[in-house]
C-alpha positions as CSV (number, residue, x, y, z in Angstrom):
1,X,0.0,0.0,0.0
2,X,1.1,3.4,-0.8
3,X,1.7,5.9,1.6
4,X,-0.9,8.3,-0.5
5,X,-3.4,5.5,-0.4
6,X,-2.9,4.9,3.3
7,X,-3.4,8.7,3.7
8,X,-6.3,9.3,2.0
9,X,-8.3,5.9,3.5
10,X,-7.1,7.7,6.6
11,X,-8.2,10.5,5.8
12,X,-11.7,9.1,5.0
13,X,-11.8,6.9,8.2
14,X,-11.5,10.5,10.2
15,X,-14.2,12.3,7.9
16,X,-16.6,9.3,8.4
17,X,-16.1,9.4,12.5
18,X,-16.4,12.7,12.8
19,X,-19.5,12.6,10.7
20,X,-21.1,9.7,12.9
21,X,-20.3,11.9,16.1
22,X,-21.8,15.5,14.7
23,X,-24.9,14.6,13.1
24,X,-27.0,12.9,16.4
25,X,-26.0,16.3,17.3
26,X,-27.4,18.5,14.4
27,X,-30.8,16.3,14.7
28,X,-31.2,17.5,18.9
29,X,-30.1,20.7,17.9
30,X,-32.6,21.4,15.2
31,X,-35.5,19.5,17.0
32,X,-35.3,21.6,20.0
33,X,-38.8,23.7,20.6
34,X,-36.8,27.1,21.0
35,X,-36.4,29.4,18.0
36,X,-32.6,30.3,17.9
37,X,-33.1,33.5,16.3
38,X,-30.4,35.3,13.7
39,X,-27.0,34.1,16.2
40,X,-27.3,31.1,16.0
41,X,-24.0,29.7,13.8
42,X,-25.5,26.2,13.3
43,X,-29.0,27.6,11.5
44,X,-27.4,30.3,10.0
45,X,-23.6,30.0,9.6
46,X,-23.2,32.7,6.9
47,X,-24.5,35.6,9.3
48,X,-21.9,37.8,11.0
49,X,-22.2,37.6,14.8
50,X,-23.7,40.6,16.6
């Protein structure tokens, strides 16, 4: 195996955990009965922060 391919499946491997961690996450944060108004970086991350 090539050290580019063992990168890159590394590389993946990290992407795909990190994935499985943040998204359980995203759902409870979305779900929750509260509205999170304009500062709120998850819903709307292209807003500047007051």
């Amino acid at each position: 195996m090539s050290t580019l391919a063992y990168a890159t499946g590394l590389v993946l491997v990290a992407l795909v955990v990190v994935a499985i961690v943040v998204t359980p996450l995203l759902i409870a944060h979305a779900r929750t009965t509260r509205d999170h108004g304009l500062d709120c970086r998850w819903c709307h991350p292209r807003l500047r922060r007051r």
